[in-house]
C-alpha positions as CSV (number, residue, x, y, z in Angstrom):
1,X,-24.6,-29.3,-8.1
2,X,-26.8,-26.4,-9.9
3,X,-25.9,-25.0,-12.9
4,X,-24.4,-21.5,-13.3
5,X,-26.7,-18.3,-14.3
6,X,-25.6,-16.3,-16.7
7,X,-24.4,-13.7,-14.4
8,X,-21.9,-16.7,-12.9
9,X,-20.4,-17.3,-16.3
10,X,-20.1,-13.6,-16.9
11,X,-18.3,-13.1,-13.7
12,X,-16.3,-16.2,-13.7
13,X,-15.2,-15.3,-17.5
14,X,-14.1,-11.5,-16.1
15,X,-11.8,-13.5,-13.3
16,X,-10.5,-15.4,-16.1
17,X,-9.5,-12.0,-18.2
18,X,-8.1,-10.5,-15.0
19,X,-6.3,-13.6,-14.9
20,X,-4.8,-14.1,-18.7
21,X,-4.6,-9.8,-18.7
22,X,-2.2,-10.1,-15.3
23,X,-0.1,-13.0,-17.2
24,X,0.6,-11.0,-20.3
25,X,1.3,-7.8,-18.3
26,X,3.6,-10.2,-15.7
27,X,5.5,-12.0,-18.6
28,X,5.9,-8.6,-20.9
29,X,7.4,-6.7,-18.0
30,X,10.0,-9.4,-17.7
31,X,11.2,-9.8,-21.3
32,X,13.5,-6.5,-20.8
33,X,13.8,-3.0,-18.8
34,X,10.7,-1.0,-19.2
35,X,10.5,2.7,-18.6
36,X,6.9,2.6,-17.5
37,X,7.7,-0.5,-15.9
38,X,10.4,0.7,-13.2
39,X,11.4,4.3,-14.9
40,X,13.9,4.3,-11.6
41,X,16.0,1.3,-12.8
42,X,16.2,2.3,-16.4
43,X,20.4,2.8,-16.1
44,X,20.7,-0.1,-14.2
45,X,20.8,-3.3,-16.3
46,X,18.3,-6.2,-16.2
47,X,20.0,-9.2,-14.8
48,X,18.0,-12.5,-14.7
49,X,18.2,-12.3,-11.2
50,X,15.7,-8.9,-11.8
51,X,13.7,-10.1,-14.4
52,X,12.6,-13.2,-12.4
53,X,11.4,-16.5,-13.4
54,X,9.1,-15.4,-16.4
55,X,11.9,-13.8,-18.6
56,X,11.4,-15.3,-21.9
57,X,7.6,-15.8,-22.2
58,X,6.7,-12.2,-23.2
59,X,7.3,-9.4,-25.3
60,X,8.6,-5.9,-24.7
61,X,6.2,-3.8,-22.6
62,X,6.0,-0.3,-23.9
63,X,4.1,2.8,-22.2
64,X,1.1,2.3,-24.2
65,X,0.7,-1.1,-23.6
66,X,1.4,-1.0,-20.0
67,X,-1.1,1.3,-19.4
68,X,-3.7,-0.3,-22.1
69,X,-3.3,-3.4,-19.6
70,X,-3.6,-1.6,-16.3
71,X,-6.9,0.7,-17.4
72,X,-8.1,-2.7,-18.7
73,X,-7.7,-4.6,-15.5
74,X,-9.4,-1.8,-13.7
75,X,-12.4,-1.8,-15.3
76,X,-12.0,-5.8,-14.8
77,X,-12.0,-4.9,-11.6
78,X,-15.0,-2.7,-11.4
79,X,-16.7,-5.4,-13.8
80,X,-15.8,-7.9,-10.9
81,X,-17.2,-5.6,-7.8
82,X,-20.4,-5.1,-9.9
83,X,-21.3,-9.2,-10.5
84,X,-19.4,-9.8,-7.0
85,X,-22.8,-11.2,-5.7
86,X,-22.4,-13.8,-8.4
87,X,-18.9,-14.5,-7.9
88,X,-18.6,-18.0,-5.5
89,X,-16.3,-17.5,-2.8
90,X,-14.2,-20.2,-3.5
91,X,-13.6,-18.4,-7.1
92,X,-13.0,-14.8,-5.6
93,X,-10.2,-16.6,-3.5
94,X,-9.1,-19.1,-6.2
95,X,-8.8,-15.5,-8.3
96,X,-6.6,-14.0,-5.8
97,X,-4.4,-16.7,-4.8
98,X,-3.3,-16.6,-8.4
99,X,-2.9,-12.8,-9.2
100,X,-1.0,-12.9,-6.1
101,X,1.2,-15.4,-6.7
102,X,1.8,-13.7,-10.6
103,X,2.4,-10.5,-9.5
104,X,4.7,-11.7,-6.8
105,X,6.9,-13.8,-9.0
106,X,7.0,-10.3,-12.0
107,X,10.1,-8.1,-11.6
108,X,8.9,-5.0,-9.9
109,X,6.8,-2.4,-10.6
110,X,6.7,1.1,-9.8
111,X,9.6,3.0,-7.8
112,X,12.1,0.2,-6.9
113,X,11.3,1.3,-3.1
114,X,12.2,-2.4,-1.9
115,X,15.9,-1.6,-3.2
116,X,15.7,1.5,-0.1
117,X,14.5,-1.4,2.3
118,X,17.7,-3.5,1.3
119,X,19.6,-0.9,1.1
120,X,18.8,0.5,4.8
121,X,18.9,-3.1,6.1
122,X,22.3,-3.6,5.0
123,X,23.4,0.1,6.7
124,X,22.5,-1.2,9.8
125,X,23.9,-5.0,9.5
126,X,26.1,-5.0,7.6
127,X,27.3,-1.5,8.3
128,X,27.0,-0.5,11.3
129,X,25.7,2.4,10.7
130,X,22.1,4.0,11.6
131,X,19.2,4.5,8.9
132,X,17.6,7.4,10.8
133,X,21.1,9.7,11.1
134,X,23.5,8.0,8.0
135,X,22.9,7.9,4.6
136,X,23.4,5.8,1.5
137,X,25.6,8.2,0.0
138,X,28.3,6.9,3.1
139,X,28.7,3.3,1.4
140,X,28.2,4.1,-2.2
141,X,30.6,0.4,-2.4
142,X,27.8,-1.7,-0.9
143,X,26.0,-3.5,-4.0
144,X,22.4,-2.2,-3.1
145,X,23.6,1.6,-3.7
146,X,23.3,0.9,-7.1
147,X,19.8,0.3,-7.3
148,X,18.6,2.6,-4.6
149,X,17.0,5.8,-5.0
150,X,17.1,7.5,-2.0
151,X,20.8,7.9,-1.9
152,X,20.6,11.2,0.3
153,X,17.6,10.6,2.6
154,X,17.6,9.3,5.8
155,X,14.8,6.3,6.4
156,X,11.7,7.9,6.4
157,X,9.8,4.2,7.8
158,X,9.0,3.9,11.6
159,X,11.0,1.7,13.8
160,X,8.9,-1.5,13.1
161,X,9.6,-1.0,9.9
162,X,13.4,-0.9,9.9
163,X,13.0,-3.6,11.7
164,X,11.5,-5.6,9.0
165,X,14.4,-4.3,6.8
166,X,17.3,-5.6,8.8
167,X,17.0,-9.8,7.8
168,X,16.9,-7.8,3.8
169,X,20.3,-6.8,5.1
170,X,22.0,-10.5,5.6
171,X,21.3,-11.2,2.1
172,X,22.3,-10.4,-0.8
173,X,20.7,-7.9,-3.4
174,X,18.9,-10.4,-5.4
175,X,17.7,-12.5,-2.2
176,X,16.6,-9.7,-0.7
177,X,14.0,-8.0,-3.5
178,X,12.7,-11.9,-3.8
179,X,12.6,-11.6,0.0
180,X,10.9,-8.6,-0.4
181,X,8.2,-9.8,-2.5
182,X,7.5,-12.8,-0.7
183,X,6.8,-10.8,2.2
184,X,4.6,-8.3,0.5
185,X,2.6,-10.8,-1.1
186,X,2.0,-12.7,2.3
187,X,1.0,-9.1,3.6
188,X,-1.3,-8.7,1.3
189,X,-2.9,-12.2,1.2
190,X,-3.3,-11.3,4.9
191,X,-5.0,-8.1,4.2
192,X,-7.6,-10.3,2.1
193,X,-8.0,-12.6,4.7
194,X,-8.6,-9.9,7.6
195,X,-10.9,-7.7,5.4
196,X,-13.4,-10.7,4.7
197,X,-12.9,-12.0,8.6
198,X,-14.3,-8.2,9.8
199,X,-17.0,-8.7,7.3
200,X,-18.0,-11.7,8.4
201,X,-18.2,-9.7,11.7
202,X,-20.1,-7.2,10.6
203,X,-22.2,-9.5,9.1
204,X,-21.6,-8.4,6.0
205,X,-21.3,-11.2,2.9
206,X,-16.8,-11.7,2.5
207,X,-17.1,-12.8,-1.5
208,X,-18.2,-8.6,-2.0
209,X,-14.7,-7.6,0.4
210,X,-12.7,-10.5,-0.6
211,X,-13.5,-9.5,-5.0
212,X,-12.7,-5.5,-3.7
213,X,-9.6,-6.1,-2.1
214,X,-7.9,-9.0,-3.1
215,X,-8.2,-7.8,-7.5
216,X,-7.9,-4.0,-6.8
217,X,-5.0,-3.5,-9.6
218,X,-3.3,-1.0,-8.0
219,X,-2.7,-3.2,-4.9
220,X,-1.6,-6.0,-7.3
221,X,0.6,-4.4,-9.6
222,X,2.1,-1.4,-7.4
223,X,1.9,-3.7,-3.8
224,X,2.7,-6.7,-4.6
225,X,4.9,-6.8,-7.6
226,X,6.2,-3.3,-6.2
227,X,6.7,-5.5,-3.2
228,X,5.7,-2.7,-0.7
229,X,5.8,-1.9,2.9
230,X,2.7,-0.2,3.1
231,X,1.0,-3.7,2.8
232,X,2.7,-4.7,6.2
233,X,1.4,-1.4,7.7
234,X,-1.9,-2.0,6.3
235,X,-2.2,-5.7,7.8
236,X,-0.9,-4.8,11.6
237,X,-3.5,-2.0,11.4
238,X,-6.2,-4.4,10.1
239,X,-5.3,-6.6,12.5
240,X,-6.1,-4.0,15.2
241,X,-9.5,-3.4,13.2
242,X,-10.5,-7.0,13.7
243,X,-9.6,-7.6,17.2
244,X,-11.3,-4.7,18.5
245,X,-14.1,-6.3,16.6
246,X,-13.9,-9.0,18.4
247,X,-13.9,-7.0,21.7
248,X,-9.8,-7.7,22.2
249,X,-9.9,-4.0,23.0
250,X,-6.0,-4.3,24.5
251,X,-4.7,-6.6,21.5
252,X,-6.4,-4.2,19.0
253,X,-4.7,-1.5,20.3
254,X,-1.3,-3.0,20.4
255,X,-1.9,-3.5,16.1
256,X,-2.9,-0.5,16.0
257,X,0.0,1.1,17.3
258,X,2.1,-1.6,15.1
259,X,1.1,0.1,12.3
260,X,1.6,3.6,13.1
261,X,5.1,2.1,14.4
262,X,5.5,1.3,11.0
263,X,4.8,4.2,9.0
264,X,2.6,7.3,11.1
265,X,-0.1,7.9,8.3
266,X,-1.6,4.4,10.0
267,X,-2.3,6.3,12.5
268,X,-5.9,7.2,11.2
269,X,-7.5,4.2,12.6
270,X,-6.0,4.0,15.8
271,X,-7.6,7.7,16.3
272,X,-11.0,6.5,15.1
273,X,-10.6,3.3,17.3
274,X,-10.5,5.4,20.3
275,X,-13.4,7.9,19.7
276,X,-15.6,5.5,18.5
277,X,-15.0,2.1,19.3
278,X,-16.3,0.3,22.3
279,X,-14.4,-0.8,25.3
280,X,-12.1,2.3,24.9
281,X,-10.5,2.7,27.8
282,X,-8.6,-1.3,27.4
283,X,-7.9,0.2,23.8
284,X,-6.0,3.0,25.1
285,X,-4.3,1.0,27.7
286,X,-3.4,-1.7,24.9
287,X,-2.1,0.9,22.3
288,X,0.1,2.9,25.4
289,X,1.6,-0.1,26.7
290,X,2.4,-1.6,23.3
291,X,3.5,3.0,22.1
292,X,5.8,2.4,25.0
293,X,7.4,-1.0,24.1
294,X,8.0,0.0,21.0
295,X,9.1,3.5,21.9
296,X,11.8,1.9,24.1
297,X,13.4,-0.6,21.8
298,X,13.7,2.6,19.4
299,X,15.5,4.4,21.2
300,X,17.6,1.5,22.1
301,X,18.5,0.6,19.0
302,X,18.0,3.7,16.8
303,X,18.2,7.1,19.1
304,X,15.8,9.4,19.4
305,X,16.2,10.2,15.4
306,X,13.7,7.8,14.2
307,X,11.1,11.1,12.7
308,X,14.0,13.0,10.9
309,X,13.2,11.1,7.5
310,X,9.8,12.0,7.5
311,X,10.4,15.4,8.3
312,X,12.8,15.4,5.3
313,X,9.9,14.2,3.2
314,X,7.4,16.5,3.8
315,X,9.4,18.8,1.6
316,X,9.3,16.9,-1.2
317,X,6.3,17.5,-3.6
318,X,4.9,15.8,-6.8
319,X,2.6,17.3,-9.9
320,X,0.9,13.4,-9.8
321,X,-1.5,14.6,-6.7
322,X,-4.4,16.4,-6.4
323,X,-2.9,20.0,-4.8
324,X,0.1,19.2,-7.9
325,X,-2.5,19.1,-10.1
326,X,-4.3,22.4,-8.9
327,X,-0.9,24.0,-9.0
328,X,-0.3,23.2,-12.5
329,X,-3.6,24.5,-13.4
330,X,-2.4,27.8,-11.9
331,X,0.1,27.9,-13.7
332,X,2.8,26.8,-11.2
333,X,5.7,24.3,-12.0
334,X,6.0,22.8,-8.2
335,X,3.4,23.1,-5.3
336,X,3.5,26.3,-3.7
337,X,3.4,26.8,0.2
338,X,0.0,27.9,0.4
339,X,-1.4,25.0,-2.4
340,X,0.4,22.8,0.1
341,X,-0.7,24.7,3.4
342,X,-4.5,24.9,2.3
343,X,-4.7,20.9,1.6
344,X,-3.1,20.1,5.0
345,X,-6.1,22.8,6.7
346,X,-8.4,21.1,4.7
347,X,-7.7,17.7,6.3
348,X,-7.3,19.1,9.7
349,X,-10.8,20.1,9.2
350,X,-11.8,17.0,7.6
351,X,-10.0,14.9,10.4
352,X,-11.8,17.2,12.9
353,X,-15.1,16.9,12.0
354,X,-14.8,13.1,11.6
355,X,-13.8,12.4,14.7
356,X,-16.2,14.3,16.1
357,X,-18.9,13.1,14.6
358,X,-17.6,10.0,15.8
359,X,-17.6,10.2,18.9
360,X,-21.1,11.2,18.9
361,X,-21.9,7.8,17.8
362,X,-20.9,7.5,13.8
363,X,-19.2,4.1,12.5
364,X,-15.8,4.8,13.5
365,X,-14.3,2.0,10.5
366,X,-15.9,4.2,7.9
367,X,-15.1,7.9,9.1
368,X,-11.5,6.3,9.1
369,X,-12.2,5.5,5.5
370,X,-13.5,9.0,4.9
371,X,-10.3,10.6,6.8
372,X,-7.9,8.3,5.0
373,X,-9.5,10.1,1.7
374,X,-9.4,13.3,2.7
375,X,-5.5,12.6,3.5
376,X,-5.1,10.8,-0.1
377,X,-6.9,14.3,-1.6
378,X,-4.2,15.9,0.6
379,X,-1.0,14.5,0.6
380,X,1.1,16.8,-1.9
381,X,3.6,13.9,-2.7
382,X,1.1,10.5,-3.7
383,X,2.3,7.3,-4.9
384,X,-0.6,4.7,-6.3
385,X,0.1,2.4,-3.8
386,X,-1.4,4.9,-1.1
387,X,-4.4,3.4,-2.3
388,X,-4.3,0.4,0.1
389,X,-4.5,2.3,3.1
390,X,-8.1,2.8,1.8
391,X,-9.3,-0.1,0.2
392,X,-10.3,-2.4,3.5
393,X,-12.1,0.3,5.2
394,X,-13.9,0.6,2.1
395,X,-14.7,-2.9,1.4
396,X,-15.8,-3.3,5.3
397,X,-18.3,0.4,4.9
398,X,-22.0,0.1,5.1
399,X,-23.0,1.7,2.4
400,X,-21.2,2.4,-0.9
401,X,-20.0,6.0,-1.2
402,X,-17.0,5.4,0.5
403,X,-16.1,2.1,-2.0
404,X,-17.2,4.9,-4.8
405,X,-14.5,7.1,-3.6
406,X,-11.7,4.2,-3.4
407,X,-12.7,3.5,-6.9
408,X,-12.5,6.7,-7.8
409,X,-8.8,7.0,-6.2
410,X,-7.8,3.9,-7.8
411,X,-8.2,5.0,-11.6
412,X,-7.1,8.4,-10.9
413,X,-3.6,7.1,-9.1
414,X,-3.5,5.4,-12.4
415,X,-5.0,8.1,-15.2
416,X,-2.2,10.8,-13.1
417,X,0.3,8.8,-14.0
418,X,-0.4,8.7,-17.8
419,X,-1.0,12.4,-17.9
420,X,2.8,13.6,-19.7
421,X,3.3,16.4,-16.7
422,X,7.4,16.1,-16.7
């Protein structure tokens, strides 16, 4: 066996500090409740069941050292992506397996979002009742209640979704985050897996896809310790990217849909699929037949309700975006209708142009990329773990601008949430 250049030993030593960094951040956020760790259970208590298996092997996590230890595994990260041609593939996977499997086993991070899956599982079990027309507020006795925060929405996931909810509603609270996690960290490790399969595809090296993906912090921390649903969306979707690869036109078109099914803003690449991929017309017929499956067991089981909690949530508006920031620059406290108006006509245009340019022959995998930016640039309520719905069409791009600009994204869904804007 060779030796290792000096390049190898400087990228295996920044997998090591991802690694050891991850561990202390992992082990700190479990020693007690953490503002910047969970802000959303702060009133809630930290029962061992919360704080997970590593309670006890770190110290308390404070803002500045949460955030020291995030920005740190960033550029990590972007140390990592830069020597990723020296990085073995067995290490880059080595590397994830483990971060994966920390993250997973850390109490949660972010908004405590899983608690709303649990929480809307158990309306429908062990309730009776229906996530798209009841609310939380109806069965403030159930145990979740306590730890959700959507108390007054109705479920703003697509049918697939709440139907990856309901087995989180025959459990209890605590075996339903764990549950939760499990499941978001399997997601995930299939995102990995898919993203280096296209680039194989592609004929593209998987170490450079595998090193983007698979260590991105803010898939890690807010994803998988978050314990997410957007990483299921993300891996039906990719799913669809690959088989249509692989010229199962009709089975990539069923993913597709899966994912939109799951949440609509993975709707992006299905639209892409179908201007610009080739075989389109099984594509189309794939993504119908499998629009009408699922449209049919919806209304069976849920009504003809199941868009009411996204409508709810268009209202809803954050300062930690790029149209909040704007509107704080102007000198307004909340997003006003026309700050909010202009960014949604300037990814119509966006989304327009894209697709057109598609279908006059560009890579349709990256103008999805380029559209899922210009959403991320438009969405007036952004939560860092949008970020995922970026990061494999990056990683699978041509050329690097697009990487770049999920780069970019990455420390700014970060560097937002440092900024003190109330």
């Amino acid at each position: 066996m060779r030796g290792l250049t000096q390049r190898e030993v400087l990228a295996a030593a920044v997998l090591a500090a991802m690694v050891a960094l991850s561990a202390k951040l992992a082990f700190d956020a479990a020693a007690m409740p953490s503002k910047p760790l969970v802000f959303s259970l702060a009133g809630r208590g930290f029962p061992g069941w919360l704080s997970g298996p590593f309670h006890g092997l770190g110290a308390h996590l404070t803002w500045t050292s949460f955030y020291a230890l995030v920005l740190a595994l960033c550029a990590l990260w972007g140390a990592a992506c830069a020597l990723a041609g020296s990085i073995r593939l067995r290490w880059a996977l080595a590397a994830v397996g483990v971060l994966h499997l920390v993250f997973a086993l850390a109490p949660p991070i972010g908004l405590s979002d899983a608690f709303n899956y649990i929480a809307y599982g158990r309306l429908a079990v062990e309730h009776g009742l229906n996530p798209y027309t009841d609310t939380l507020v109806q069965v403030p006795h159930d145990p979740a209640f306590a730890y959700a925060t959507w108390p007054d929405w109705t479920n703003p996931y697509g049918p697939l979704a709440t139907l990856a909810f309901l087995p989180l509603g025959l459990t209890g609270v605590p075996e339903g985050l764990w549950l939760a996690k499990l499941g978001a960290a399997a997601a995930s490790l299939g995102v990995v897996a898919l993203t280096a399969a296209c680039a194989r595809d592609l004929g593209r090296p998987a170490t450079p896809a595998v090193v983007f993906v698979g260590l991105n912090p803010v898939l890690l921390l807010y994803g998988v310790a978050g314990a997410h649903v957007d990483l299921l969306v993300v891996v039906l979707s990719l799913a669809g990217v690959w088989m249509v690869l692989r010229g199962r036109a009709a089975g990539g078109g069923a993913a597709l849909v899966a994912g939109a099914a799951m949440k609509v803003t993975a709707a992006l690449p299905l639209l892409f699929a179908l201007a610009g991929a080739r075989r389109r017309r099984a594509l189309a017929l794939g993504a119908a037949g499998a629009g009408a499956a699922v449209g049919l067991l919806a209304l069976v089981l849920f009504g003809p309700h199941f868009f009411a909690g996204v409508a709810d949530q268009r209202e809803i508006t954050s300062p930690r975006s790029a149209p909040g920031l704007l509107a704080r620059l102007a000198g307004f406290d909340d997003v006003p209708p026309g700050f909010a108006a202009a960014a949604l006509a300037g990814f119509a245009g966006a989304l327009a142009w894209l697709l057109r340019a598609t279908w006059r022959g560009r890579d349709w995998i990256e103008a999805a990329g380029w559209a899922t930016v210009a959403l991320l640039l438009a969405l007036t309520w952004l939560m860092p773990w949008y970020v995922v719905w970026l990061l494999p069409l990056a990683a699978l791009s041509a050329g690097p601008r697009l990487r770049y600009a999920a780069a970019a994204l990455t420390v700014f869904v970060v560097a937002v949430r440092i900024i003190p804007l109330g």
